[in-house]
ZADO-1210 file (C-alpha; in nm, 4 decimals, padded with zeros to 6 digits):
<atoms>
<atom x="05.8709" y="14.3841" z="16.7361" code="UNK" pos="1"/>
<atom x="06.0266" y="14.7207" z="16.7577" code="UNK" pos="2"/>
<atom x="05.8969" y="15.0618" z="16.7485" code="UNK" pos="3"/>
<atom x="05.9941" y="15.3544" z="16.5619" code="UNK" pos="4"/>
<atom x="06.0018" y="15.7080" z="16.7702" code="UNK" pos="5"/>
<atom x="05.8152" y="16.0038" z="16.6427" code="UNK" pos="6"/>
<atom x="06.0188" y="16.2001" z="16.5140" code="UNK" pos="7"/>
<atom x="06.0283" y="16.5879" z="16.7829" code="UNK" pos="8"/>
<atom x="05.9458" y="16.9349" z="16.6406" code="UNK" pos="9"/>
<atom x="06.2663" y="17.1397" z="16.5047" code="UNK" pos="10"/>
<atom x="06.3383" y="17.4997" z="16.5291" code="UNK" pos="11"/>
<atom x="06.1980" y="17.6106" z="16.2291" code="UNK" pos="12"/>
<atom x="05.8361" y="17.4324" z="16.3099" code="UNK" pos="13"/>
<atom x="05.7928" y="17.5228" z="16.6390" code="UNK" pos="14"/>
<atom x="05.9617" y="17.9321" z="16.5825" code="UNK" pos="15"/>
<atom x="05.6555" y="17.9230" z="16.3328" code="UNK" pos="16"/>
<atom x="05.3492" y="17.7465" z="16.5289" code="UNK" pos="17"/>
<atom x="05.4576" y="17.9916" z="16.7915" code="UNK" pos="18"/>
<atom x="05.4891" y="18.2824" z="16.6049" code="UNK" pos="19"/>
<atom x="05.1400" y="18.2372" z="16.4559" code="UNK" pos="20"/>
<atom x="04.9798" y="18.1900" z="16.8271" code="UNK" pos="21"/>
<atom x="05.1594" y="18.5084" z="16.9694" code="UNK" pos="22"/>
<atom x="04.9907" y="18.7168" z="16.6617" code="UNK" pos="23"/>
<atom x="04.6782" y="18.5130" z="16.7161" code="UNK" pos="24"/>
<atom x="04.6590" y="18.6512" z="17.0288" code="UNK" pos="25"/>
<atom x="04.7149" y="18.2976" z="17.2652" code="UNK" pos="26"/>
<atom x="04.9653" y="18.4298" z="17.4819" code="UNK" pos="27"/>
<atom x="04.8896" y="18.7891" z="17.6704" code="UNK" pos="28"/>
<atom x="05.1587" y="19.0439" z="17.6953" code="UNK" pos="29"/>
<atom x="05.3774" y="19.0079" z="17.9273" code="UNK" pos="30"/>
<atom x="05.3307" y="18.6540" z="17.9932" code="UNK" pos="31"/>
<atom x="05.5468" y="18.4291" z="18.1017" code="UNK" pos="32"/>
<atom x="05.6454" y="18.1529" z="17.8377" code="UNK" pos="33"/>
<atom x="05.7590" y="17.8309" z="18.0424" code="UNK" pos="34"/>
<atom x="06.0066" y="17.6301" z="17.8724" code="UNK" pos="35"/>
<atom x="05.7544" y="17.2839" z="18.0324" code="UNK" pos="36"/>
<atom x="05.4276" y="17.3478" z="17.8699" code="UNK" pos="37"/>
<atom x="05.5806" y="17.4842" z="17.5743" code="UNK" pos="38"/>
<atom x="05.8093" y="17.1594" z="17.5095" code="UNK" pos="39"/>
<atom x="05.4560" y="16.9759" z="17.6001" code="UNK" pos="40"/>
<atom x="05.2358" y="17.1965" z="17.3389" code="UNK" pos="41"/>
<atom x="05.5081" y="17.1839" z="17.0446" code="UNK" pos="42"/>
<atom x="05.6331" y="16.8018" z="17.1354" code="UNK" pos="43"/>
<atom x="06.0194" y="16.9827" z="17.1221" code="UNK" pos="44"/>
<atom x="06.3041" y="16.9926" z="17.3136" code="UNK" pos="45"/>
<atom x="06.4047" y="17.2278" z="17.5725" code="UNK" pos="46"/>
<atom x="06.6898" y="17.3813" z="17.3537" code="UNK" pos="47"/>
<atom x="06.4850" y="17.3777" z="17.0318" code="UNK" pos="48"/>
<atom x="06.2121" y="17.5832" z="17.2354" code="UNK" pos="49"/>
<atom x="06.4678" y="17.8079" z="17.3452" code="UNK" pos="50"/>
<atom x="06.6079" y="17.8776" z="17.0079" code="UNK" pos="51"/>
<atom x="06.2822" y="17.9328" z="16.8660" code="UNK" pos="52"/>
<atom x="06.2288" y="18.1465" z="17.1923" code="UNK" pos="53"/>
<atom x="06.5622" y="18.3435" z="17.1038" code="UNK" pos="54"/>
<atom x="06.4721" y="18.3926" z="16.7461" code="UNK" pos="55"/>
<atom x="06.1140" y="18.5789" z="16.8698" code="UNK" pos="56"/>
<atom x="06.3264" y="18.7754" z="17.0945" code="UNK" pos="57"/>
<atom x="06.5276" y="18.9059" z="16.7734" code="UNK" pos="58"/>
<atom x="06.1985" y="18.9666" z="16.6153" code="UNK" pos="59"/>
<atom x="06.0596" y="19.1452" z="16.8604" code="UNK" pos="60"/>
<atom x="05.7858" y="18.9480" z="16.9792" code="UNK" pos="61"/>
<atom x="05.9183" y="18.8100" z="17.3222" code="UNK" pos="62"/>
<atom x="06.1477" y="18.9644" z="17.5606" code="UNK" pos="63"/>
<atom x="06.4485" y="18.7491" z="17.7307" code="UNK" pos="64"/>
<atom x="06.4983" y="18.8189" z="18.1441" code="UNK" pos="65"/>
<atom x="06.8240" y="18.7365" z="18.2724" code="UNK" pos="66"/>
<atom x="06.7941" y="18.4585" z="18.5333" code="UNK" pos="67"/>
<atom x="06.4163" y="18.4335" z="18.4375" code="UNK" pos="68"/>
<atom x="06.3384" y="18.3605" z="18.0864" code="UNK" pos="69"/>
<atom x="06.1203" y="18.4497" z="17.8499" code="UNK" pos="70"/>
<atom x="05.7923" y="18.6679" z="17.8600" code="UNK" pos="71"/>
<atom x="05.5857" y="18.7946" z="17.5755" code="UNK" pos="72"/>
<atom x="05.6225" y="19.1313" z="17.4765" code="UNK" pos="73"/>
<atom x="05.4707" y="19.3896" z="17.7190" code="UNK" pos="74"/>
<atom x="05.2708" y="19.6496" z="17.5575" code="UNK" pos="75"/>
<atom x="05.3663" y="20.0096" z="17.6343" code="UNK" pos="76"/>
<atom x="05.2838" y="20.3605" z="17.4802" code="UNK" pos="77"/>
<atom x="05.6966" y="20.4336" z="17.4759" code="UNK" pos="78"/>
<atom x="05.8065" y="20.0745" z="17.2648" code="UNK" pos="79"/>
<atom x="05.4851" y="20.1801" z="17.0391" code="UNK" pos="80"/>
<atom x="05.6354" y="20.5325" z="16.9365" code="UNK" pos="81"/>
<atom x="05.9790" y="20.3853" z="16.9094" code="UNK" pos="82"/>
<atom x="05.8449" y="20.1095" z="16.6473" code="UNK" pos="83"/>
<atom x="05.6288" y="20.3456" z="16.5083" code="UNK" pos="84"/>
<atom x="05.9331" y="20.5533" z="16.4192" code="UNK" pos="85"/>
<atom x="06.1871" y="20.2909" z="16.3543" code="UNK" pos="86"/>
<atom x="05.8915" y="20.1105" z="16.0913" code="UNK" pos="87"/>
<atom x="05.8485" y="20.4593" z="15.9084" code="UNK" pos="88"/>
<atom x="06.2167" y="20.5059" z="15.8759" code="UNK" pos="89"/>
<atom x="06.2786" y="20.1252" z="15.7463" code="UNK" pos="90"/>
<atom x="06.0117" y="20.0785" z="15.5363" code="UNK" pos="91"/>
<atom x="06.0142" y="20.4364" z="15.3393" code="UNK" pos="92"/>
<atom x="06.3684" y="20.3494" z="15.2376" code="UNK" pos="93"/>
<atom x="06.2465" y="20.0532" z="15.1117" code="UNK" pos="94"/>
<atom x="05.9551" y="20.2076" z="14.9567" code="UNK" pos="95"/>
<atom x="06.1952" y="20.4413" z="14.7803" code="UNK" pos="96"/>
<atom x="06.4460" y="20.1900" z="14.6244" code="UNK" pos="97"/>
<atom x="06.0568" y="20.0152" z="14.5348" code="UNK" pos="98"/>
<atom x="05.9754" y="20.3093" z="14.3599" code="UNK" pos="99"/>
<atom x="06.2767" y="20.3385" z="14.1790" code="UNK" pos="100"/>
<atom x="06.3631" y="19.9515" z="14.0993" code="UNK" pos="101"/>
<atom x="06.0308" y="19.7902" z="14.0934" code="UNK" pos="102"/>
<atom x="05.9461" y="19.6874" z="13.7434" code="UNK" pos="103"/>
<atom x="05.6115" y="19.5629" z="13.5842" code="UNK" pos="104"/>
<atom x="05.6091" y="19.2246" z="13.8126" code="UNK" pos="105"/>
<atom x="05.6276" y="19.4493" z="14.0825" code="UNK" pos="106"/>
<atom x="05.3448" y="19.7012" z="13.9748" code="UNK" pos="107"/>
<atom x="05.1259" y="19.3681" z="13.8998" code="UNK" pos="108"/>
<atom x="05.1520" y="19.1778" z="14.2649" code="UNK" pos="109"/>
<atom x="05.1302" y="19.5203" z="14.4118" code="UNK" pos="110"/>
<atom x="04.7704" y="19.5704" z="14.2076" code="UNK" pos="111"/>
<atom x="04.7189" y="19.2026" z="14.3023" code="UNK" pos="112"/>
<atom x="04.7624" y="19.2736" z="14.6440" code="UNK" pos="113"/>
<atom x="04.5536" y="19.5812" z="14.6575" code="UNK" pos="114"/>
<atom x="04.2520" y="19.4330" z="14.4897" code="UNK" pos="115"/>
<atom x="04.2363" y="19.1264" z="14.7183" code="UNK" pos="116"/>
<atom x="04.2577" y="19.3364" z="15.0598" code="UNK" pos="117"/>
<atom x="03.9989" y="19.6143" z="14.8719" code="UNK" pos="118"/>
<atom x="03.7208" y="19.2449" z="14.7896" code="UNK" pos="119"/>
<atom x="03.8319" y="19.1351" z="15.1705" code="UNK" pos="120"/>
<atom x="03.5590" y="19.2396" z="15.4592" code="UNK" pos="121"/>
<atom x="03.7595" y="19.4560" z="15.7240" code="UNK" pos="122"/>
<atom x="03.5798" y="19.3415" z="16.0467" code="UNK" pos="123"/>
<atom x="03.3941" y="19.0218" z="16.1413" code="UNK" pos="124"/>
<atom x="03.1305" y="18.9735" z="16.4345" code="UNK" pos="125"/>
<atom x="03.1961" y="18.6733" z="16.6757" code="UNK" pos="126"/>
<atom x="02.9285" y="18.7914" z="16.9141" code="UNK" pos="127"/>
<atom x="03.1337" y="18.9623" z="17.0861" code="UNK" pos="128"/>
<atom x="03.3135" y="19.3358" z="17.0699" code="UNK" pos="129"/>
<atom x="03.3968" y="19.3617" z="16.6453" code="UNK" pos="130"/>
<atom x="03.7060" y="19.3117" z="16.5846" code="UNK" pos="131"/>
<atom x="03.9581" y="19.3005" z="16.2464" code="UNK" pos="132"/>
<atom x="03.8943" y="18.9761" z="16.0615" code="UNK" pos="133"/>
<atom x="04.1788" y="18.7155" z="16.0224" code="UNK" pos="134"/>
<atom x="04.1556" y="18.6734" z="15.6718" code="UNK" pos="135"/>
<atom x="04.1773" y="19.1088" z="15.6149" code="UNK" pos="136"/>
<atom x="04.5005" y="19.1042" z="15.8438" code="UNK" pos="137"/>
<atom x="04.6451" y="18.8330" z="15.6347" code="UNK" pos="138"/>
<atom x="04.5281" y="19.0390" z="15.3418" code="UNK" pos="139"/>
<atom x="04.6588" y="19.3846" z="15.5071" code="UNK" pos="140"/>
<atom x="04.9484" y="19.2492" z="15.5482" code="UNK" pos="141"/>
<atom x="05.0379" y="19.1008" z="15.2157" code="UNK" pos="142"/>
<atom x="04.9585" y="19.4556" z="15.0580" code="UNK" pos="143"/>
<atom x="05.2232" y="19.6280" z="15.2574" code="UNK" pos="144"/>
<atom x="05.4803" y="19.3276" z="15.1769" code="UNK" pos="145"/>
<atom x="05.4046" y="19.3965" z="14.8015" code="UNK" pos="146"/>
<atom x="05.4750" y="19.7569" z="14.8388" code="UNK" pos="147"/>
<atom x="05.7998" y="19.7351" z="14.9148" code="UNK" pos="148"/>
<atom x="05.9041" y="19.3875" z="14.7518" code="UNK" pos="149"/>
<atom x="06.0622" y="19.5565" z="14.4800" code="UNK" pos="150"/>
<atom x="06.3518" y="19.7023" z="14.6773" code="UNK" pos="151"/>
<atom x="06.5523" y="19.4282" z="14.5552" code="UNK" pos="152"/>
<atom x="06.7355" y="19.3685" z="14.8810" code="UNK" pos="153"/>
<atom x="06.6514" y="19.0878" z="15.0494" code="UNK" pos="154"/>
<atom x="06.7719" y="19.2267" z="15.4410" code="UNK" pos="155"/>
<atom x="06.5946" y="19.5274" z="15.4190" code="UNK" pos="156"/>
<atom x="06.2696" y="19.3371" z="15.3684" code="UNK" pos="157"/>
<atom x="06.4022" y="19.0903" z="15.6594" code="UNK" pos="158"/>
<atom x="06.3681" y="19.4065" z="15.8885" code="UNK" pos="159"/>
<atom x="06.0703" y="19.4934" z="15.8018" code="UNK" pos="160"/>
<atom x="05.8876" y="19.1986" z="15.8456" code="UNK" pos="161"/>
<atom x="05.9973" y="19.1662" z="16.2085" code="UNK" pos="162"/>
<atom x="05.8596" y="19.5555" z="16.2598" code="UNK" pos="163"/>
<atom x="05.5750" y="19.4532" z="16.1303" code="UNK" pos="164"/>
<atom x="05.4912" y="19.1206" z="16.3454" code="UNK" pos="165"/>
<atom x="05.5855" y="19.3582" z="16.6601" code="UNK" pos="166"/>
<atom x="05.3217" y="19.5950" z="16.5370" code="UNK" pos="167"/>
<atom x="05.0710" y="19.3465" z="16.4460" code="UNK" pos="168"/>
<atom x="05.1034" y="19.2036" z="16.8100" code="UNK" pos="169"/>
<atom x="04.9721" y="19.5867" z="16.9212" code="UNK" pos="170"/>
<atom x="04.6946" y="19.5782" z="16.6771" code="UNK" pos="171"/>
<atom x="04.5709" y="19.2272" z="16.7934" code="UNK" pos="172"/>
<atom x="04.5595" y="19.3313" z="17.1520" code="UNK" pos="173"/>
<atom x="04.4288" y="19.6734" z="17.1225" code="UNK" pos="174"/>
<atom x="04.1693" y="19.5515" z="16.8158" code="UNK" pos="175"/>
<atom x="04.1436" y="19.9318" z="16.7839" code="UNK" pos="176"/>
<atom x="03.7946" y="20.0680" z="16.6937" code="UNK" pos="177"/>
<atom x="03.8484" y="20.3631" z="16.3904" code="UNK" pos="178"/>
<atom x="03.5242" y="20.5389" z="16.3551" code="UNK" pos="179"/>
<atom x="03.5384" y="20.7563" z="16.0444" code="UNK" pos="180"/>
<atom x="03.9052" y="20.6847" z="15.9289" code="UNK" pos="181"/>
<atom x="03.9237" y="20.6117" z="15.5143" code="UNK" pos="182"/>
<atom x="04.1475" y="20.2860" z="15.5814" code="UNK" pos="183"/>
<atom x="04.0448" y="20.1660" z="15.1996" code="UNK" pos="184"/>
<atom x="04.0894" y="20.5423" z="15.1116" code="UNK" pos="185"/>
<atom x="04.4378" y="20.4985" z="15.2651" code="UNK" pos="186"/>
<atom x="04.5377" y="20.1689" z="15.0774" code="UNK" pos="187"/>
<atom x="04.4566" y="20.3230" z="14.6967" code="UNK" pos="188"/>
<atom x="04.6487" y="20.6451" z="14.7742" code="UNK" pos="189"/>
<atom x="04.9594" y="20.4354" z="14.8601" code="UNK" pos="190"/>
<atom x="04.9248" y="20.2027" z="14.5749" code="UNK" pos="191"/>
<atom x="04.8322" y="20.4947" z="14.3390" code="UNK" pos="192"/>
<atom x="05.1205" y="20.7416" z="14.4243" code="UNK" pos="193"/>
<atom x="05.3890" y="20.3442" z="14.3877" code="UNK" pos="194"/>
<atom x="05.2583" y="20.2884" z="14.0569" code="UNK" pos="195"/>
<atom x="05.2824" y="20.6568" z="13.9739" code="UNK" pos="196"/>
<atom x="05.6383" y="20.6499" z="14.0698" code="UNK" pos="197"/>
<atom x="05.5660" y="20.9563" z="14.3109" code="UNK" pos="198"/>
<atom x="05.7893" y="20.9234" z="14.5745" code="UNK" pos="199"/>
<atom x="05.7487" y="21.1713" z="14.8060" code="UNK" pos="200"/>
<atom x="05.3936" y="21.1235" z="14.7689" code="UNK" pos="201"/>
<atom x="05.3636" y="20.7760" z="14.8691" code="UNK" pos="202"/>
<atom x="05.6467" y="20.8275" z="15.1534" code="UNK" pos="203"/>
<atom x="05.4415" y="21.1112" z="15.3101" code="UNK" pos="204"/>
<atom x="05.1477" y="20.8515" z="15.2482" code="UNK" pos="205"/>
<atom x="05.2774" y="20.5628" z="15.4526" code="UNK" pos="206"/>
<atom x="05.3998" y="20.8124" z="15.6852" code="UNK" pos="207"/>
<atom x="05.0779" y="20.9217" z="15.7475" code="UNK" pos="208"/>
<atom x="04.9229" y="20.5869" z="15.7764" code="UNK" pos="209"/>
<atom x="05.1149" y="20.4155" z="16.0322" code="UNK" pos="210"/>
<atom x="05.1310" y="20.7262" z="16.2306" code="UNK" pos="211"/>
<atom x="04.7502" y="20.7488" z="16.2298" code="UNK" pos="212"/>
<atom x="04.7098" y="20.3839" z="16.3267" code="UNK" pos="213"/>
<atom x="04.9928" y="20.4043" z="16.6223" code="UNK" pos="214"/>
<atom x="04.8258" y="20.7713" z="16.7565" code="UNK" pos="215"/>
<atom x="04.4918" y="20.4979" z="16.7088" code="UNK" pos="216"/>
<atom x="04.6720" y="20.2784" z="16.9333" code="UNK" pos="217"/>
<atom x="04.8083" y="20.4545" z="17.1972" code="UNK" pos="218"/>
<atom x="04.4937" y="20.6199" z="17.2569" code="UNK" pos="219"/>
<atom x="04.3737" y="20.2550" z="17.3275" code="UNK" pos="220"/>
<atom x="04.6468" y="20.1928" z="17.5418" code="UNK" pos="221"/>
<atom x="04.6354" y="20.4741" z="17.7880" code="UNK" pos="222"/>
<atom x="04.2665" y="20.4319" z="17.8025" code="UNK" pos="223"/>
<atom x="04.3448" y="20.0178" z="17.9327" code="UNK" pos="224"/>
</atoms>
């Protein structure tokens, strides 16, 4: 009687399982990522780990040390302003060619969007600190996807969804508290000033917003 081997993880599988558990929050910043437990955890091989490993680096979300390996990525106040200003000047030019491009598909999935993160509860008690719910993040981020989906090219959106991964991974470590800010407020301005086709409006909009979160943020930071 013979037996059949399991089939191991691939790249694609285990660059996703471990994306998800870095933006969950399972690995620290600045942790070390051993290629053993991780070929354990994901049943992989060593190279498909380390392609998966190399494809985080590209995204932002793990660093790669000569000689060393591979650590999450370290929070600090310096990468936060850089991404802050590298994810305003990607995604406003992709809000633009939105505005300009995006036709009534667009304008629906964008309402869509809004509606379901507006309906979604913002924070959720665990009996511990409060901190951003799961299913708002997944909500948060869908909205921001939608804005700019219309751009109509396909690379542009690419880079922005590794800019925003990066800043998500800031956001689940610092679950920054934001007593007083209009976050909903925010949200309908930017969708309101899209679907009115008011560009400079909703630029200086999402401008605003992620600048407000990362001065949030680094607050947080220097304060840890």
């Amino acid at each position: 009687m013979t037996t059949t081997a399991r089939a191991r993880a691939n790249t694609d599988t285990v660059h996703a399982q471990l994306r998800a558990e870095l933006l969950a929050g399972i690995y620290a910043p600045g942790e070390r990522l051993k290629f053993t437990p991780l070929c354990e955890r994901y049943d992989a091989s060593v190279s498909v780990v380390r392609e998966a490993l190399t494809r985080l680096a590209e995204q932002g979300l793990v660093v790669s040390e000569p000689n060393i390996g591979f650590r999450v990525m370290p929070l600090t106040v310096a990468d936060l302003r850089d991404l802050t200003r590298t994810r305003i000047d990607i995604e406003t030019l992709a809000l633009r060619y939105a505005i300009e491009q995006g036709g009534v598909e667009w304008e629906s999935d964008l309402v869509a969007a809004h509606h379901r993160l507006e309906r979604t509860a913002m924070t959720t008690d665990t009996g511990g600190p409060e901190r951003l719910a799961d299913e708002w993040e997944r909500a948060h981020a869908a909205f921001h996807a939608a804005l700019i989906a219309g751009c109509d090219s396909p690379r542009l959106v690419c880079m922005t969804v590794g800019l925003r991964d990066a800043s998500e991974l800031y956001r689940r470590w610092s679950q920054p508290r934001e007593p007083g800010r209009d976050v909903a407020g925010e949200h309908r301005r930017l969708m309101e000033a899209a679907l009115a086709r008011d560009t400079d409006a909703a630029v200086e909009a999402l401008t605003a917003h992620y600048q407000h979160t990362t001065d949030i943020l680094e607050a947080g930071l220097r304060a840890q």
